[in-house]
N, C-alpha and C positions, 0 to 999 in steps of 0.2 A: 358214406364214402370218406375216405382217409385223407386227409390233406396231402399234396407235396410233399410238404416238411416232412410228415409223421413217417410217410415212406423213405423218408432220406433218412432220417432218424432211425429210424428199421434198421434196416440194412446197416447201417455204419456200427449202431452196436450189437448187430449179429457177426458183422465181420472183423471187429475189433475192441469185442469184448468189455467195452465200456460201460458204466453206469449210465442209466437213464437219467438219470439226475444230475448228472454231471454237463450233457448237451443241453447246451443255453447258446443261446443268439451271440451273445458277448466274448462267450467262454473261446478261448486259443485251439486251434484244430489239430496245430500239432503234441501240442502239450496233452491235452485232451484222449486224444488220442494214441497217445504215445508214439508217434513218427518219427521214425528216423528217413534216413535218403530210399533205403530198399523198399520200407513200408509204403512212400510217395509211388511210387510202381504198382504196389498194391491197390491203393487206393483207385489210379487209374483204372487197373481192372475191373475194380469193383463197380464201377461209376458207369464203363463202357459197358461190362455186363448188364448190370442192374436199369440200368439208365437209358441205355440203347445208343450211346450219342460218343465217338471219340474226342480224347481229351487232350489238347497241345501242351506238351509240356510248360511251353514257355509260358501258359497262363497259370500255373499254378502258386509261383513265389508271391501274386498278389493277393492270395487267398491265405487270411491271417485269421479270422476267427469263423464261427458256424453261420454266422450272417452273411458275411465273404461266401463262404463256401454255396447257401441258399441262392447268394446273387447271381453264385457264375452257371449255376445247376439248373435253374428254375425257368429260365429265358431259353436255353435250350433244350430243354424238355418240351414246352407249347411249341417251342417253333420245330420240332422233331413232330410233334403229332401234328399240326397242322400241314408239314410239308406234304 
């Protein structure tokens, strides 16, 4: 069975064409990724679709690298399946 991560990791570079080598813990999400304001939109979709869980905006500017990103994803995913 697939970790969290790896599934996070899936999907982000299915949907944004990124190297796998390039997603690390440390690495920057947006840079990474190559984000602009429109692509943050995207990402929401992506997250909502893939994820099952809506995403507040207002939580996003605290998410600076792929670790950020695991911390805000990962807690609401368990508590989504456990609800």
């Amino acid at each position: 069975m697939k970790s969290t991560i790896e599934k996070i990791n899936e999907f982000l570079i299915e949907e944004f064409e990124v190297e796998t080598s390039k997603i690390r813990p440390e690495a920057n999400l947006k840079e990474t990724l190559d984000l602009d304001s429109l692509d943050y939109i995207d990402l929401v979709v992506v997250i909502e679709s893939h994820l099952g869980f809506k995403v507040k905006p207002e939580d996003l500017p605290g998410i600076i690298s792929f670790q950020d990103f695991y911390d805000y994803v990962i807690p609401r995913i368990h508590q989504k399946q456990h609800a």
